[in-house]
C-alpha positions, 0 to 999 in steps of 0.5 A, a space after each residue: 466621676 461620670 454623669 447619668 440621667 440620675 446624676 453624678 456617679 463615682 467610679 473607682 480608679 481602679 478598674 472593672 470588678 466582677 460587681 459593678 460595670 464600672 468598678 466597685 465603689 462602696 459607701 458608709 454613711 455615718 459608720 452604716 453601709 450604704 446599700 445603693 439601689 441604683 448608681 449614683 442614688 447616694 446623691 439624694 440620700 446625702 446632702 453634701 452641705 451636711 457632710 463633715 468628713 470624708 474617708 476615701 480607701 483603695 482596695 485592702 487599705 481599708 479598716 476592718 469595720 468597713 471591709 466586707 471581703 471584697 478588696 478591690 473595692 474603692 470605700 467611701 467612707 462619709 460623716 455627716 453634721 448628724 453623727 457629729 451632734 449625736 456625740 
């Protein structure tokens, strides 16, 4: 984790990509994929008292439905107190 003028940001353990300056991190918020517009801006579109669960995926460990070709990604999957009351 590092901090910016915006806020905390995760950085992956598992080196540089390709993608990201600070290596690739990808999120899913409550089975969607999160698109970030900038690094760290998740913090102000999940509140972290609404969250419920947490997925946390190295690379190719991944399920399917939150691979998007990119392996050496580090996936943060994130369930909120929404998805849970929706079902």
């Amino acid at each position: 984790m590092s901090y910016t003028n915006e806020g905390e940001v995760v950085q992956s353990a598992r080196g540089v990509s390709s993608l990201a300056a600070s290596g690739c991190v990808r999120y899913f918020v409550d089975g969607m994929e999160w698109q970030s517009a900038q690094p760290g801006d998740i913090n102000q579109f999940v509140n972290g008292n609404e969250i419920v669960g947490a997925e946390i995926y190295q690379g190719t460990t991944a399920p399917a439905q939150y691979s998007r070709g990119m392996g050496d990604c580090t996936t943060i999957v994130l369930w909120t107190r929404q998805t849970v009351r929706d079902r």
